[in-house]
Backbone atoms as SQL, in Angstrom:
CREATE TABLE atoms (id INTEGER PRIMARY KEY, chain TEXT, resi INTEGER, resn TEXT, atom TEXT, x REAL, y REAL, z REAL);
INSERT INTO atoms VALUES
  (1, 'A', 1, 'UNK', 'N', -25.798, 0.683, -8.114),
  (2, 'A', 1, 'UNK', 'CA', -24.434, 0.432, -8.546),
  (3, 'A', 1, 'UNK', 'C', -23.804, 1.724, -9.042),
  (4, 'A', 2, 'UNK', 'N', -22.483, 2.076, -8.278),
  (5, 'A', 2, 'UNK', 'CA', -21.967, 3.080, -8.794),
  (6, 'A', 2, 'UNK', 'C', -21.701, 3.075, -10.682),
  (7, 'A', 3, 'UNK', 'N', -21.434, 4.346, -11.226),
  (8, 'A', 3, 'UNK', 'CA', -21.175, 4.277, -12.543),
  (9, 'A', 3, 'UNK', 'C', -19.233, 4.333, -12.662),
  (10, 'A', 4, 'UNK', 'N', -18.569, 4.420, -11.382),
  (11, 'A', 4, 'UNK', 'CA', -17.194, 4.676, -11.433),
  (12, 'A', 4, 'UNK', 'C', -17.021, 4.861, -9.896),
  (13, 'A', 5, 'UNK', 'N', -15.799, 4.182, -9.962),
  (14, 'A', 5, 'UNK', 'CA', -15.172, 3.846, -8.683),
  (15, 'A', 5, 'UNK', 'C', -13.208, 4.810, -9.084),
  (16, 'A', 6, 'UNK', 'N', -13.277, 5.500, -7.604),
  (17, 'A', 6, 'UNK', 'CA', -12.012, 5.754, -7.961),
  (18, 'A', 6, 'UNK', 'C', -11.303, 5.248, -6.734),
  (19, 'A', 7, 'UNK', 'N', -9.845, 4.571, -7.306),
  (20, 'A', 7, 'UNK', 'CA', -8.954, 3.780, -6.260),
  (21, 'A', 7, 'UNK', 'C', -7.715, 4.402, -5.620),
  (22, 'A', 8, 'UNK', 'N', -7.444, 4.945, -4.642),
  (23, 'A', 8, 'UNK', 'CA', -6.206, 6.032, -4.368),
  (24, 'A', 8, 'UNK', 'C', -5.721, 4.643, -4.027),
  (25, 'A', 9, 'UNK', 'N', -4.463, 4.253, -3.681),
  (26, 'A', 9, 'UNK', 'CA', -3.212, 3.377, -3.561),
  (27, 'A', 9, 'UNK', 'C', -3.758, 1.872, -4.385),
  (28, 'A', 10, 'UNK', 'N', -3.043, 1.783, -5.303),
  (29, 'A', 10, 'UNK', 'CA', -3.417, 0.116, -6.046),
  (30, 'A', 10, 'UNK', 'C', -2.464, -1.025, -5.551),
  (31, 'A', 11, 'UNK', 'N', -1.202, -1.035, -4.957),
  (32, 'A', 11, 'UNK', 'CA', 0.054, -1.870, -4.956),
  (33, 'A', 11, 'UNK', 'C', -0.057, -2.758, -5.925),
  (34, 'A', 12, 'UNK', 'N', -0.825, -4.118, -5.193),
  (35, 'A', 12, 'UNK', 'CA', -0.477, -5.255, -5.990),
  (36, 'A', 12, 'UNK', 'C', -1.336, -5.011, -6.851),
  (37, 'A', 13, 'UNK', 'N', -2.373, -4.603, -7.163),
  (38, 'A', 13, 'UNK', 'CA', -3.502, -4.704, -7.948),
  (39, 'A', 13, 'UNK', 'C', -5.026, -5.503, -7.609),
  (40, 'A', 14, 'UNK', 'N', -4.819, -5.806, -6.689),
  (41, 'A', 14, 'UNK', 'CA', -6.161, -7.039, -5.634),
  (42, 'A', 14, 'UNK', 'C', -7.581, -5.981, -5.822),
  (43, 'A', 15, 'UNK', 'N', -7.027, -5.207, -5.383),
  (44, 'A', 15, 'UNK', 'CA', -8.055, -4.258, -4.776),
  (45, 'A', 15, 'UNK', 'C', -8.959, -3.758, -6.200),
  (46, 'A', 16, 'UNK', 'N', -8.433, -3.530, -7.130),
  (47, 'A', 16, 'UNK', 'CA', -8.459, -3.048, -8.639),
  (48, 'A', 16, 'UNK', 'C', -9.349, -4.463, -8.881),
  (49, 'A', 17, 'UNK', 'N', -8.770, -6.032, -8.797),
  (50, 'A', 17, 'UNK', 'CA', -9.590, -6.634, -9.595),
  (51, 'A', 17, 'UNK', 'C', -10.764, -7.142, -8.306),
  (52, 'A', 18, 'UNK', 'N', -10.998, -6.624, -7.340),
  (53, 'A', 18, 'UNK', 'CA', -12.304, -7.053, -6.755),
  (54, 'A', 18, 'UNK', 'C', -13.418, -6.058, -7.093),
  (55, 'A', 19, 'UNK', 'N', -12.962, -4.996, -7.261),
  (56, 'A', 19, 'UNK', 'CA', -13.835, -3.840, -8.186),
  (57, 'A', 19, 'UNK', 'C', -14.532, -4.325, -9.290),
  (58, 'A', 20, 'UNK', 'N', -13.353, -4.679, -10.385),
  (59, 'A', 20, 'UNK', 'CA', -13.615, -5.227, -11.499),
  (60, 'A', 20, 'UNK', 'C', -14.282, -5.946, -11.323),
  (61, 'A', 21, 'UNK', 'N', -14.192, -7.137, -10.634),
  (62, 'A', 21, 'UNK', 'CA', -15.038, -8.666, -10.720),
  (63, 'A', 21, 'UNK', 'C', -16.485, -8.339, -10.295),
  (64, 'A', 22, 'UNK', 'N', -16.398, -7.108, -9.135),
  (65, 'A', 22, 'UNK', 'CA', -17.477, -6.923, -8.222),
  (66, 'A', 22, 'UNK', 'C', -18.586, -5.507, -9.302),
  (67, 'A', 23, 'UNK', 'N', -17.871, -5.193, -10.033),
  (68, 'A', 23, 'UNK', 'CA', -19.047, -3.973, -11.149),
  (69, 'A', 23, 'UNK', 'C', -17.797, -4.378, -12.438),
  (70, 'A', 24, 'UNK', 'N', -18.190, -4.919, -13.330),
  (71, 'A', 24, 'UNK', 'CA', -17.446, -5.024, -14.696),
  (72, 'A', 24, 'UNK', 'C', -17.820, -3.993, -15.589),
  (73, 'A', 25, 'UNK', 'N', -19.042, -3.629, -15.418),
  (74, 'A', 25, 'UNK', 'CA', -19.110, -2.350, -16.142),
  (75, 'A', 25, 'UNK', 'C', -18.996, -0.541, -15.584),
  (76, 'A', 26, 'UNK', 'N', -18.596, -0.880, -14.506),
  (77, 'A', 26, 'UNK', 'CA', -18.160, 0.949, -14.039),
  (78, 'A', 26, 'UNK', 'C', -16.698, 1.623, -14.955),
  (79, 'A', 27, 'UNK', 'N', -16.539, 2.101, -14.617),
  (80, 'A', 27, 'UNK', 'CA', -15.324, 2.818, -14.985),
  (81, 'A', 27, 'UNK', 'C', -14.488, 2.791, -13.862),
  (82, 'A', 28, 'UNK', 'N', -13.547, 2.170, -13.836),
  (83, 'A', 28, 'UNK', 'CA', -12.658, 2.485, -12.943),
  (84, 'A', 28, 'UNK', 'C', -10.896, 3.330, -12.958),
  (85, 'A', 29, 'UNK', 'N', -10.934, 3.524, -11.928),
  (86, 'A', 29, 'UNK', 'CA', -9.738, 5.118, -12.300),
  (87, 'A', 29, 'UNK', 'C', -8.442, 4.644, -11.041),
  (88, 'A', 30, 'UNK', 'N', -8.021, 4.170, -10.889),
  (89, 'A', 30, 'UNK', 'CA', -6.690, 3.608, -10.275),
  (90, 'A', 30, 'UNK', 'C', -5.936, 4.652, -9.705),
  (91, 'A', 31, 'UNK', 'N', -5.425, 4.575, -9.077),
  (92, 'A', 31, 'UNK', 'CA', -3.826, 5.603, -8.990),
  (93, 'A', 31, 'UNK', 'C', -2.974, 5.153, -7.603),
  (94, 'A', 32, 'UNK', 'N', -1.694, 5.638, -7.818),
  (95, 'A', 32, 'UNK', 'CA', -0.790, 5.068, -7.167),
  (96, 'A', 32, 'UNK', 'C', 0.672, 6.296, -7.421),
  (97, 'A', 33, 'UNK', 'N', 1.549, 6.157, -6.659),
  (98, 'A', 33, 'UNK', 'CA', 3.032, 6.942, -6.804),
  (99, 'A', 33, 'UNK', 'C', 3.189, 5.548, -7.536),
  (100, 'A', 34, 'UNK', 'N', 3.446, 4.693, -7.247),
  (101, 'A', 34, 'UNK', 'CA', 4.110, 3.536, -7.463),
  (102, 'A', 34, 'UNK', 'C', 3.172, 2.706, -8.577),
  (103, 'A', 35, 'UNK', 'N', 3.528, 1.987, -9.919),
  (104, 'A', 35, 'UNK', 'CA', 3.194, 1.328, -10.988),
  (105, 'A', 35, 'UNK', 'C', 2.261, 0.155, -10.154),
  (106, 'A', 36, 'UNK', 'N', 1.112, -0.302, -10.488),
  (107, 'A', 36, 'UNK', 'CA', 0.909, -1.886, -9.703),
  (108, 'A', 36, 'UNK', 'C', 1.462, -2.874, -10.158),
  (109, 'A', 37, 'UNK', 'N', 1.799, -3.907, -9.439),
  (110, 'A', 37, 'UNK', 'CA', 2.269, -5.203, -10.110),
  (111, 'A', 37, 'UNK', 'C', 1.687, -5.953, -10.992),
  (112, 'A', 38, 'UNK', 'N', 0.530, -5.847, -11.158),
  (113, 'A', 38, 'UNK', 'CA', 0.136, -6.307, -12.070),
  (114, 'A', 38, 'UNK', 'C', -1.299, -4.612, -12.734),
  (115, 'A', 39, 'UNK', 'N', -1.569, -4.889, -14.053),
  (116, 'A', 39, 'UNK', 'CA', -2.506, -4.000, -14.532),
  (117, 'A', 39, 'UNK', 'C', -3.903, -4.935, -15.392),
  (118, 'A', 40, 'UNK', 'N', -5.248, -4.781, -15.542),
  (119, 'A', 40, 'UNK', 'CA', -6.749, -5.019, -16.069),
  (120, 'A', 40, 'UNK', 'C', -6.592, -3.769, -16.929),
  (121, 'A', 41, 'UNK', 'N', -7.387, -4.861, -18.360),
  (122, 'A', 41, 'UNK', 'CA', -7.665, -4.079, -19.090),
  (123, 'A', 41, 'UNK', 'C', -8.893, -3.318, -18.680),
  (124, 'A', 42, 'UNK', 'N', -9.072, -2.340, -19.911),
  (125, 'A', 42, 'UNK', 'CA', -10.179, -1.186, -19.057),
  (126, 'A', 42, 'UNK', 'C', -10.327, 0.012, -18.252),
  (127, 'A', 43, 'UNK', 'N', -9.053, -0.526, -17.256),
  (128, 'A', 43, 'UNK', 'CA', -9.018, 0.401, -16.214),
  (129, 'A', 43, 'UNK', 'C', -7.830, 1.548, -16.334),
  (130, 'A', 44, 'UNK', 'N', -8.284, 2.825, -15.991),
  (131, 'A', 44, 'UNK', 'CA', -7.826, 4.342, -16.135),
  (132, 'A', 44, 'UNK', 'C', -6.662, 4.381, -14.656),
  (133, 'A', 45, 'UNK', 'N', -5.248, 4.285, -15.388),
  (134, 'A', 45, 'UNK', 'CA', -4.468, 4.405, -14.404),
  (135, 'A', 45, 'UNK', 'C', -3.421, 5.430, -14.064),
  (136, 'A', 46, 'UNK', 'N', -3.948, 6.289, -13.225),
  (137, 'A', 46, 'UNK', 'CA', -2.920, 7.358, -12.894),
  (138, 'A', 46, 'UNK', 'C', -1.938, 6.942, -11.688),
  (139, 'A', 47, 'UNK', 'N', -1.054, 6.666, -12.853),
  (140, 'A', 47, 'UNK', 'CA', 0.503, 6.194, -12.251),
  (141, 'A', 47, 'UNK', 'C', 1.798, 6.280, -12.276),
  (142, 'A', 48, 'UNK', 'N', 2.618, 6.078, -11.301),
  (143, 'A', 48, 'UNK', 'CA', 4.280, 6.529, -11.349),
  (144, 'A', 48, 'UNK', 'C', 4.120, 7.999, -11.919),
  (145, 'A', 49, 'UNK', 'N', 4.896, 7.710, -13.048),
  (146, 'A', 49, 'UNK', 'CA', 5.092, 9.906, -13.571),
  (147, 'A', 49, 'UNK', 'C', 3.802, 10.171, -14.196),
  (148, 'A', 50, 'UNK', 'N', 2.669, 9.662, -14.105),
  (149, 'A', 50, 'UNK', 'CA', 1.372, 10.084, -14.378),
  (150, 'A', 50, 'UNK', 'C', 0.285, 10.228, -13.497),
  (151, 'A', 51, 'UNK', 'N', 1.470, 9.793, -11.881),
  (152, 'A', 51, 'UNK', 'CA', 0.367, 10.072, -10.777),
  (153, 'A', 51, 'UNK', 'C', 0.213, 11.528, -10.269),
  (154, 'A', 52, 'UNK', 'N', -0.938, 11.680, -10.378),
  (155, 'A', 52, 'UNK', 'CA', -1.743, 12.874, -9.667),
  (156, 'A', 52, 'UNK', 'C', -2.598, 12.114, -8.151),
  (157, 'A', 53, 'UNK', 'N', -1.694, 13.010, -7.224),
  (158, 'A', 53, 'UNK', 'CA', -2.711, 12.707, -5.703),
  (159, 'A', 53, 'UNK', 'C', -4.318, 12.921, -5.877),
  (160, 'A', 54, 'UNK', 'N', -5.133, 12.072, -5.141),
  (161, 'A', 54, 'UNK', 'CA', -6.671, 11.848, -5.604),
  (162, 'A', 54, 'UNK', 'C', -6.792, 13.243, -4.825),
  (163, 'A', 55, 'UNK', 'N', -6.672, 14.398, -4.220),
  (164, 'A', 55, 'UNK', 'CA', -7.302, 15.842, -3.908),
  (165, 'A', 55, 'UNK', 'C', -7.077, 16.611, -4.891),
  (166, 'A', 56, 'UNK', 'N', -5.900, 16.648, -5.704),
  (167, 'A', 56, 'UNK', 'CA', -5.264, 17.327, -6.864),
  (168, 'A', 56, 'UNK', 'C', -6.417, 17.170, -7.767),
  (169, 'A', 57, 'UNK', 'N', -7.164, 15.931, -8.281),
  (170, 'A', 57, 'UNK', 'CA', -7.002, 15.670, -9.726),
  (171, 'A', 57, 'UNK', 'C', -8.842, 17.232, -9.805),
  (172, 'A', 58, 'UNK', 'N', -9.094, 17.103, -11.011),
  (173, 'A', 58, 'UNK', 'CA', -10.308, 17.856, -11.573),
  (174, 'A', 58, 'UNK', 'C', -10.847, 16.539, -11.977),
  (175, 'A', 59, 'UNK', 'N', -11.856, 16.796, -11.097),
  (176, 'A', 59, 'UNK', 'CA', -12.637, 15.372, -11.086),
  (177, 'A', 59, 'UNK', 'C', -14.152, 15.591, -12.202),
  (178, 'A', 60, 'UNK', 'N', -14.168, 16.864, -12.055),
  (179, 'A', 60, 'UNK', 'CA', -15.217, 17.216, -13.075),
  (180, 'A', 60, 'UNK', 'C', -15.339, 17.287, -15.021),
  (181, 'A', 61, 'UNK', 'N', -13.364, 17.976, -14.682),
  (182, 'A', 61, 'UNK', 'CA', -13.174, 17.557, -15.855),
  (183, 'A', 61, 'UNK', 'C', -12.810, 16.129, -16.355),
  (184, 'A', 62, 'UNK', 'N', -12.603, 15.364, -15.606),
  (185, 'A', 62, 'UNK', 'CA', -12.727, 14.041, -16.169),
  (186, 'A', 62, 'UNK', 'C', -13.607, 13.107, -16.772),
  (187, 'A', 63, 'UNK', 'N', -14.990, 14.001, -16.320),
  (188, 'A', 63, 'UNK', 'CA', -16.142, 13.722, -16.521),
  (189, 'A', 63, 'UNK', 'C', -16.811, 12.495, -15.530),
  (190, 'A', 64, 'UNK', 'N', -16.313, 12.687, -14.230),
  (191, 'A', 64, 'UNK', 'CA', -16.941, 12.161, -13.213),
  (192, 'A', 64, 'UNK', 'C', -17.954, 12.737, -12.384),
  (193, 'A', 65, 'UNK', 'N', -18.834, 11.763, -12.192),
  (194, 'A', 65, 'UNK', 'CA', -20.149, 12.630, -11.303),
  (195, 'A', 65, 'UNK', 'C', -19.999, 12.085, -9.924),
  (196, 'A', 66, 'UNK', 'N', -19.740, 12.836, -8.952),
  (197, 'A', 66, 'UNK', 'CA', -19.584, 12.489, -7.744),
  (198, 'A', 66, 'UNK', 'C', -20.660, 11.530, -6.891),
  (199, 'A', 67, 'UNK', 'N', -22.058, 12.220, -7.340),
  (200, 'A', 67, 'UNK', 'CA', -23.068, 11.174, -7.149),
  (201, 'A', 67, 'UNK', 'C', -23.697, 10.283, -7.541),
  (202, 'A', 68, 'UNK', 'N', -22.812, 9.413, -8.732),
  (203, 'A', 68, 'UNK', 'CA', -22.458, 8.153, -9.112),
  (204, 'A', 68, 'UNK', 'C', -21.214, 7.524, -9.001),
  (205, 'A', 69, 'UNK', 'N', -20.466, 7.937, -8.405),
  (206, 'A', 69, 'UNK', 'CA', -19.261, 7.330, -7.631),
  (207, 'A', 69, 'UNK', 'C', -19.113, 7.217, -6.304),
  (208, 'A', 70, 'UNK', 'N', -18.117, 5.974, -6.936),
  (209, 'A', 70, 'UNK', 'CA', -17.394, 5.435, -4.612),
  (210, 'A', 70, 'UNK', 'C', -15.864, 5.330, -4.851),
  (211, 'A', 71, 'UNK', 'N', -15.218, 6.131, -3.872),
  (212, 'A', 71, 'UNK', 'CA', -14.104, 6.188, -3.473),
  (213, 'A', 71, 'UNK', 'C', -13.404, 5.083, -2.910),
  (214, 'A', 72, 'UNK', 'N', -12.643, 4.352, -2.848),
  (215, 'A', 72, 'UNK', 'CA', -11.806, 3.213, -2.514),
  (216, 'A', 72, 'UNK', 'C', -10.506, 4.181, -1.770),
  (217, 'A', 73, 'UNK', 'N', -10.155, 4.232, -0.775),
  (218, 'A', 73, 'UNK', 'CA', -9.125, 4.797, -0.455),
  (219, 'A', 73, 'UNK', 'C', -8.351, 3.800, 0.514),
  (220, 'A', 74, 'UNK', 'N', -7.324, 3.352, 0.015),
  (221, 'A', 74, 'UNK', 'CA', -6.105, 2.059, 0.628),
  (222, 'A', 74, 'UNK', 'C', -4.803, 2.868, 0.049),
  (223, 'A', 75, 'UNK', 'N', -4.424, 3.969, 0.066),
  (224, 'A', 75, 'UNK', 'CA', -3.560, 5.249, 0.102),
  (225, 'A', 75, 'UNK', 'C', -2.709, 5.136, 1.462),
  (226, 'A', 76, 'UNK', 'N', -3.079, 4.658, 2.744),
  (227, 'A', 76, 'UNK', 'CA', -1.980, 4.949, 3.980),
  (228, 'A', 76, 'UNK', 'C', -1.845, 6.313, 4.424),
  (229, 'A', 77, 'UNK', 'N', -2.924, 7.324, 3.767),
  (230, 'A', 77, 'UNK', 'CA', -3.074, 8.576, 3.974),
  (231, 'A', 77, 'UNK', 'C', -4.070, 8.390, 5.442),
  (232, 'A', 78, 'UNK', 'N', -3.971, 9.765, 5.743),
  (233, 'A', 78, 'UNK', 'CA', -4.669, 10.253, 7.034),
  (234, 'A', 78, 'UNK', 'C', -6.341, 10.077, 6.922),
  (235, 'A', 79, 'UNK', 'N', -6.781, 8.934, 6.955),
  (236, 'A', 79, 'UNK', 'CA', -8.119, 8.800, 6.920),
  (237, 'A', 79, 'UNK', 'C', -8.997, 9.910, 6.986),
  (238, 'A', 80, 'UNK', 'N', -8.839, 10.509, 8.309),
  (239, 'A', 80, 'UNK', 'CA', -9.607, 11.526, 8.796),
  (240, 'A', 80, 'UNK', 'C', -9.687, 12.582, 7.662),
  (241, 'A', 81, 'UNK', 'N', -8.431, 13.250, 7.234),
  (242, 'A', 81, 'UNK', 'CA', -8.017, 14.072, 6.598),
  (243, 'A', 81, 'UNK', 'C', -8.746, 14.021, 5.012),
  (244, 'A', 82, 'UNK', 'N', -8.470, 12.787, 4.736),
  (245, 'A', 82, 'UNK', 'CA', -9.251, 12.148, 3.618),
  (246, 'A', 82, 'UNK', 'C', -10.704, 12.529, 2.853),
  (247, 'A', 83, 'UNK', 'N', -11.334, 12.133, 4.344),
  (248, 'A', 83, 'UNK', 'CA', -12.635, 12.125, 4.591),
  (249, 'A', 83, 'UNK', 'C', -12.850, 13.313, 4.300),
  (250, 'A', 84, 'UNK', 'N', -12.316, 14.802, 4.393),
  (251, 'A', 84, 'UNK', 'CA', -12.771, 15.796, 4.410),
  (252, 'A', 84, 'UNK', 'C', -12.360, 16.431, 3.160),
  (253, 'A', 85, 'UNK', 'N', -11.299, 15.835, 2.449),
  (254, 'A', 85, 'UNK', 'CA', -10.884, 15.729, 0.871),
  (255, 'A', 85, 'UNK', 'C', -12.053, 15.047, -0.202),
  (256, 'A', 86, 'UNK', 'N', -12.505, 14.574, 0.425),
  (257, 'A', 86, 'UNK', 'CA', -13.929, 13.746, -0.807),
  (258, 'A', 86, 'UNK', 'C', -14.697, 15.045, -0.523),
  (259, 'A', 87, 'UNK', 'N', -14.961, 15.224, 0.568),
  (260, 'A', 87, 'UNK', 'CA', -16.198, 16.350, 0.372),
  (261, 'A', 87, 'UNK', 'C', -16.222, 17.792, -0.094),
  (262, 'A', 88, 'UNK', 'N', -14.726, 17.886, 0.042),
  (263, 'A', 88, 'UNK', 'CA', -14.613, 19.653, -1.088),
  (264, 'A', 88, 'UNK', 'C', -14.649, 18.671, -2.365),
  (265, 'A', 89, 'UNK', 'N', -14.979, 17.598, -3.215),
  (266, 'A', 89, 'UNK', 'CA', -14.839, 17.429, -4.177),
  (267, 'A', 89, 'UNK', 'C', -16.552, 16.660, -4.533),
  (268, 'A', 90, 'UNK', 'N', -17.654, 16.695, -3.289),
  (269, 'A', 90, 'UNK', 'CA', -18.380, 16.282, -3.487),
  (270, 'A', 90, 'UNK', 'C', -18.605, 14.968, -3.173),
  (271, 'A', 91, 'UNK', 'N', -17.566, 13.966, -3.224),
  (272, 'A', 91, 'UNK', 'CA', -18.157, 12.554, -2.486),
  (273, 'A', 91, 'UNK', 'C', -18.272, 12.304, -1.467),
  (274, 'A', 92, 'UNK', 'N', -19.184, 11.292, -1.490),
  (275, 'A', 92, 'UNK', 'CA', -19.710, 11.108, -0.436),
  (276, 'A', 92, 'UNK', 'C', -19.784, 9.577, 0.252),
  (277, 'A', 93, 'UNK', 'N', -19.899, 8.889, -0.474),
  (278, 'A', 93, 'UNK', 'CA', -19.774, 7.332, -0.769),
  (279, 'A', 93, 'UNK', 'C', -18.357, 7.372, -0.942),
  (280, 'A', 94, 'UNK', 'N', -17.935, 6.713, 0.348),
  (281, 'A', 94, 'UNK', 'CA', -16.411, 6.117, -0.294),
  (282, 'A', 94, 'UNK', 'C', -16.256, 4.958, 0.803),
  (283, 'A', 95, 'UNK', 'N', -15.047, 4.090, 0.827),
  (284, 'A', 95, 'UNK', 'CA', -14.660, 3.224, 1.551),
  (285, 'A', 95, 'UNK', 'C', -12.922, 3.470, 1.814),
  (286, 'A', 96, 'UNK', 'N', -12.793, 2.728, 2.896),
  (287, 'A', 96, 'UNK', 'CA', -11.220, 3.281, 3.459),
  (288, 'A', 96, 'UNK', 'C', -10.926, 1.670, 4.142),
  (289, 'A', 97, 'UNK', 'N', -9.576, 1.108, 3.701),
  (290, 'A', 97, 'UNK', 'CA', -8.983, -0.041, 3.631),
  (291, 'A', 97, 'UNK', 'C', -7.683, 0.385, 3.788),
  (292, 'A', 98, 'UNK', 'N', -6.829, 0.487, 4.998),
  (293, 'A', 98, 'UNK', 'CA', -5.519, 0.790, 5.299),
  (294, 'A', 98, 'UNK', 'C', -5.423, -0.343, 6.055),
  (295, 'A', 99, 'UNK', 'N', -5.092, -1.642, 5.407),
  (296, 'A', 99, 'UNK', 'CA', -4.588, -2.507, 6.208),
  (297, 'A', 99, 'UNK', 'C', -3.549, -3.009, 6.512),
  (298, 'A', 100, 'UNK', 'N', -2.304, -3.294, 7.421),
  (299, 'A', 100, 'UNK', 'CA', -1.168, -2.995, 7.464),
  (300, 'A', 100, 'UNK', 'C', -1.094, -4.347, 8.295),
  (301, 'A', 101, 'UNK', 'N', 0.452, -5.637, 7.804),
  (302, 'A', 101, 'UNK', 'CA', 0.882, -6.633, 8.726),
  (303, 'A', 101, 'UNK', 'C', 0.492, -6.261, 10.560),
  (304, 'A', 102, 'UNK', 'N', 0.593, -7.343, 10.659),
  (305, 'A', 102, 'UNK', 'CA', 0.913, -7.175, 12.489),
  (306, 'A', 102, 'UNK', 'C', 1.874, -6.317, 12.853),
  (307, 'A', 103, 'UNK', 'N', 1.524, -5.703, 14.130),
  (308, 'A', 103, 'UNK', 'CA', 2.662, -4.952, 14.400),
  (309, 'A', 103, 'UNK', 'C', 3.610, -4.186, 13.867),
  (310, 'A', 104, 'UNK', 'N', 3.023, -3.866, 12.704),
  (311, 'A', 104, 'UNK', 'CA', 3.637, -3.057, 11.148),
  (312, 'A', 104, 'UNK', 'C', 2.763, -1.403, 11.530),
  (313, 'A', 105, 'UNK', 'N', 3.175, -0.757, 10.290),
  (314, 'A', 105, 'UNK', 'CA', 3.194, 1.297, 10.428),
  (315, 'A', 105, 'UNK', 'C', 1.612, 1.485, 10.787),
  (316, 'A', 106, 'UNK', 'N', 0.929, 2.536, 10.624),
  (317, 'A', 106, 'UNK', 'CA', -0.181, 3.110, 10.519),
  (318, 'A', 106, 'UNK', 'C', -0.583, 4.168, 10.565),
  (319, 'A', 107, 'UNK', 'N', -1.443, 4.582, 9.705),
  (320, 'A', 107, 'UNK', 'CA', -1.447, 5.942, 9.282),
  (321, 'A', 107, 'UNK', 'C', -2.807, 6.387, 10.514),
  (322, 'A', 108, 'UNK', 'N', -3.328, 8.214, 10.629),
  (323, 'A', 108, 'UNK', 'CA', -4.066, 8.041, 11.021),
  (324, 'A', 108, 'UNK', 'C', -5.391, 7.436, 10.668),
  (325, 'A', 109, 'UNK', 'N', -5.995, 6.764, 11.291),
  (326, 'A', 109, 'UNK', 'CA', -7.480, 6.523, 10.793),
  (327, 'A', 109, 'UNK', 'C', -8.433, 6.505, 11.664),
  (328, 'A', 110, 'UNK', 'N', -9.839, 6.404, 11.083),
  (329, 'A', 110, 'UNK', 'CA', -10.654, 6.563, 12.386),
  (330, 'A', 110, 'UNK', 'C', -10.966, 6.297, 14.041),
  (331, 'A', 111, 'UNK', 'N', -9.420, 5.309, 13.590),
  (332, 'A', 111, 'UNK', 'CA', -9.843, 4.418, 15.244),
  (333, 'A', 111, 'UNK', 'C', -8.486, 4.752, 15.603),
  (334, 'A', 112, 'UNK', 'N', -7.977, 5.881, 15.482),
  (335, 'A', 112, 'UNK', 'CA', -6.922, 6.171, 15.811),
  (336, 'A', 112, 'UNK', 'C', -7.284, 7.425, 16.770);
């Protein structure tokens, strides 16, 4: 079990409480441009005028260990691109959830 999960795009907040429900005791670290609709106590949220993009942040000084963390990335960012953003920062374990309506936008991702 990871010791901290970090979440690049939160919207509604779903994604935030299946974390939660799914490890209640990690640390979890949120972020978003945009506020979520709803917020869990507990959880570390870098948001609206307190968002920092997940390549930006100093992950060390936050006191995160890369090899006790998993990345959640549902951001709409360039998957690929992504992928190669965890690893100048050391992770390695992550997951990628860009799921978009029918016939709705898409960013690049692996199956792109």
């Amino acid at each position: 079990r990871p010791d901290a999960v970090i979440e690049s795009g939160a919207f509604k907040g779903h994604g935030t409480w299946i974390v939660r429900t799914a490890l209640p005791e990690a640390r979890i670290i949120s972020m978003d441009p945009n506020p979520p609709k709803s917020r869990l106590d507990g959880v570390e949220y870098l948001v609206g005028k307190d968002f920092v993009d997940f390549s930006k942040v100093d992950w060390e000084a936050r006191g995160i260990d890369p090899d006790k963390t998993v990345v959640f990335l549902d951001d709409h960012q360039s998957a690929y691109k992504r992928a190669f953003m965890q690893n100048e920062h050391r992770f390695y374990r992550f997951l990628i959830d860009d799921n978009y309506g029918y016939l709705e936008g898409d960013a690049m991702s692996f199956k792109s």
